[in-house]
N, C-alpha and C positions, 0 to 999 in steps of 0.2 A: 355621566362620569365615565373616562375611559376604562377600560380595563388594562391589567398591566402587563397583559401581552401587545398591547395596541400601543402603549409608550414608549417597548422598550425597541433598543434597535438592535440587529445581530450583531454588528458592528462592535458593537459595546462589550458582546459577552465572550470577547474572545478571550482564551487562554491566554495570552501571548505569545503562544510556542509562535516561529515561524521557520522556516523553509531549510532555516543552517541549523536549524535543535533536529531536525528529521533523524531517521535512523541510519536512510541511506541518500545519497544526493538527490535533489531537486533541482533540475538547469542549471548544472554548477560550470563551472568554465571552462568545461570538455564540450558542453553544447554551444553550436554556434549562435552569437548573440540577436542575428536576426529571429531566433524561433523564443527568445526569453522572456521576452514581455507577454505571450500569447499564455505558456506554461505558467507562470508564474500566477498571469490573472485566471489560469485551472486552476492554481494551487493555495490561494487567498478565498478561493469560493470555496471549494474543498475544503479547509480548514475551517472556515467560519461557520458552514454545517455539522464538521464533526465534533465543532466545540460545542453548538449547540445540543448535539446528541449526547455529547459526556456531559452537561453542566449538571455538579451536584445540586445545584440550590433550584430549577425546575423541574416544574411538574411536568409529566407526561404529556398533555393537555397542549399546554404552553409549547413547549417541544415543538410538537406534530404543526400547529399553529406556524411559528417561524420557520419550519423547513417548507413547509407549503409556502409563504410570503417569500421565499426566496426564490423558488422554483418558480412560483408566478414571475417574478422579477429575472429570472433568466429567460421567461421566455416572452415578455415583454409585457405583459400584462401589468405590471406596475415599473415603479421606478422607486421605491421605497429603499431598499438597500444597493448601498454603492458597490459591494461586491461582485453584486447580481448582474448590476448593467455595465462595470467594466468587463466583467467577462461578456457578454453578449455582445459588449462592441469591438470587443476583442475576437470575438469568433467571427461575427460577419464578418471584419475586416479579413479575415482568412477561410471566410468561403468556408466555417467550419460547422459541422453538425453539431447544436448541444446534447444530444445521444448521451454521450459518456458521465456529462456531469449531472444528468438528470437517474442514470443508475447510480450512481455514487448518493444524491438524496434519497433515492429508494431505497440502497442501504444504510442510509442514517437513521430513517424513520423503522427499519426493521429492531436497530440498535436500540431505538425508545421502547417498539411493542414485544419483540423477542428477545429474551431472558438466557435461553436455553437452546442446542445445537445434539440432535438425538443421535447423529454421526459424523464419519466424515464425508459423505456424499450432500450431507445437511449443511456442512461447514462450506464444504468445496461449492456448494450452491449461494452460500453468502456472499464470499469469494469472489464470485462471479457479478458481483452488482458492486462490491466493497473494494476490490482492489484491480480486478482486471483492465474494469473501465480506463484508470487510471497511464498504465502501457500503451493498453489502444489508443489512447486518446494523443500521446507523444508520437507513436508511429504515425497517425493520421497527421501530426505538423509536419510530419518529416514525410511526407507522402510515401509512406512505404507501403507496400503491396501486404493485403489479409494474409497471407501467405507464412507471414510470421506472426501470427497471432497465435497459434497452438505455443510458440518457444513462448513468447509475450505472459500466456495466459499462466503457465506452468509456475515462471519468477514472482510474478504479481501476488497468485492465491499463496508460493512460498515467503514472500517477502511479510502477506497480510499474517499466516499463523505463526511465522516467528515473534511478532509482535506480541500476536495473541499468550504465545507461550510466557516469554517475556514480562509480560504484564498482568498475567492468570489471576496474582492474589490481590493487587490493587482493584483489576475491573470487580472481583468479589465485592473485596470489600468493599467499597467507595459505591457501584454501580449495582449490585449483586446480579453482575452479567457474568455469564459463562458459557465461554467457547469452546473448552474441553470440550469434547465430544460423549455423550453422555454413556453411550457402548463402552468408550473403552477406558470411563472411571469404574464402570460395572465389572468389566473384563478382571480390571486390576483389583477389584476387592476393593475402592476405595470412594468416599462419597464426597459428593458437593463441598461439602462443608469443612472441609479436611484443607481446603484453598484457602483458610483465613489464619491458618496455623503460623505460629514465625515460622516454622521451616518443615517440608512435604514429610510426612510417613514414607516409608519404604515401599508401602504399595503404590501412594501417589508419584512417588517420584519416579518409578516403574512404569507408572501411564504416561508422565509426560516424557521421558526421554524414549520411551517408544515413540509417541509423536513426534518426538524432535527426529530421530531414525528415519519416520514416516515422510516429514517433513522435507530430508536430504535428497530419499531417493524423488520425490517430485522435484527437486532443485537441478537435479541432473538432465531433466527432461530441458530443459532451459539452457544448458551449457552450451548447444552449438545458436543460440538464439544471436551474439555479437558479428555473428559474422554472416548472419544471414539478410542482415538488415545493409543497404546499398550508403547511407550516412557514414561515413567511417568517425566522425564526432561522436555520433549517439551508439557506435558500435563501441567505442571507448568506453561511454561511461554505463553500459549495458553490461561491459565486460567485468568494471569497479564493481559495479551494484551486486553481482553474481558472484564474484571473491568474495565482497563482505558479508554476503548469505552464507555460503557455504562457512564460512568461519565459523559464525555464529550456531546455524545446528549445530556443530560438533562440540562448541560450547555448552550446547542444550542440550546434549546427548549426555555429558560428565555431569555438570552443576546442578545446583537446586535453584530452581530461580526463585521460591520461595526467603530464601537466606542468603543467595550469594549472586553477588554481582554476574550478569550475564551480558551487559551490554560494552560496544568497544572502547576501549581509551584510545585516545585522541595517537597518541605514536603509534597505536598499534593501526587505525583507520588510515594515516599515511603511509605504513608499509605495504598493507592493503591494497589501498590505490595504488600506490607505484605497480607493484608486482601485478593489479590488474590491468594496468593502461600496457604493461609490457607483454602481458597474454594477449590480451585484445589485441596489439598490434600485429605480435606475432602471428595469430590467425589472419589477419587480415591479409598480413604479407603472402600465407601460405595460395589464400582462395586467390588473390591475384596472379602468383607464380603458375597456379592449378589453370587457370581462365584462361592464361595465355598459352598453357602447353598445349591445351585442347582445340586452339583455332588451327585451321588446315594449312599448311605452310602458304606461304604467297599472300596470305588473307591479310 
């Protein structure tokens, strides 16, 4: 008789979230449509693993099981999920590494076996497997040079702890996963368990809008990241993605996200955009006006 990791399929267990539920865009249509089907089939294997890693109703076991049968499946060894081998025939067709999406399983299966993050050099090493891959992996369509992978790296691990912040008391509850940094619940005087509260103590909320703080000034590291990228498409939506960051900590910095809404409404994510496609542009116009003052007359 089979067992009921062996009947079920990943396919199946998806959340439904997809790609427009996101917090910040996903190949939306600032990126040009030749590179979308490539991202997208990142962004359907991505998801389908990290439903796997959130799904309440498996076990650990089961878990670790399906993100290994996928990962086998990305990298050819089976053909069992479709997710797997659209992205795989998706990446050959563009000459691409699976590098990035196989650190992104390695942070999913971290997400099954670790519970707990002792700082933030702890977290910022999650980070590193959990969100950065994801950047890297869009520069690498857009053939842009490592060179901006430091801006890259900076937005990604910001982008991954606002989430974290964001969603502190549900991954408690629901997961009893915690990203809070375990130093600086200590720092504040306030414990684990204070994350299932309808709404944060005074010391908890003191831990987390210091991270959100902590949070900003890593975002900043990432500001001149749109203009450093040669794509002026993907510098546009590089530019969005970093306005609606920077919103959000300062959101995170005031609220409780235990009790009060932190995430953006829809009029407020289009003024957003707007105001960042107009920065994004802005800088771009600038490094071009700059590029051209710098060549030697006659050239």
């Amino acid at each position: 008789m089979k067992s009921e990791c062996q009947i079920r399929s990943a396919d199946a267990l998806r959340s439904g979230k997809g790609h427009r539920d996101e917090n910040f865009p996903v190949a939306s249509w600032l990126i040009h449509r030749s590179h979308r089907k490539v991202i997208l089939a990142f962004y359907n294997f991505v998801r389908t693993a990290d439903d796997i890693a959130d799904h309440p109703g498996l076990a650990a076991p089961e878990k670790l099981k399906l993100l290994d049968r996928l990962e086998a499946g990305l990298a050819g060894a089976n053909d069992d999920e479709a997710v797997a081998v659209r992205l795989r025939t998706a990446l050959a067709e563009r000459n691409l590494s699976p590098r990035h999406a196989q650190d992104l399983v390695a942070a999913f299966k971290l997400d099954v076996t670790k519970l707990r993050y002792r700082d933030w050099d702890d977290l910022i090493g999650y980070c590193a497997l959990s969100a950065m891959p994801v950047g890297r992996f869009v520069c690498d369509v857009h053939a842009e040079s490592r060179s901006v992978w430091p801006a890259n790296d900076a937005l990604c691990a910001a982008l991954q702890i606002i989430n974290h912040l964001q969603d502190c008391k549900d991954d408690y509850r629901n997961l009893d996963r915690v990203y809070v940094p375990l130093d600086a619940l200590a720092e504040a005087g306030a414990a684990v368990e204070e994350l299932a509260e309808p709404r944060a103590s005074p010391r908890l909320l003191e831990c987390l809008h210091r991270l959100a703080g902590r949070t900003e000034r890593l975002l900043r590291d990432s500001d001149g990241f749109a203009g450093l990228v040669n794509d002026w498409r993907l510098g546009l939506e590089i530019s969005v993605i970093n306005t609606l960051a920077h919103r959000l900590t300062r959101i995170l910095m005031q609220r409780d996200p235990l009790s009060e809404p932190v995430h953006l409404p829809m009029p407020a994510v289009a003024g957003l955009t707007i105001g960042g496609i107009l920065t994004g542009a802005s800088r771009r116009l600038g490094r071009r006006v700059f590029a051209t003052s710098q060549k030697p007359r006659g050239a």
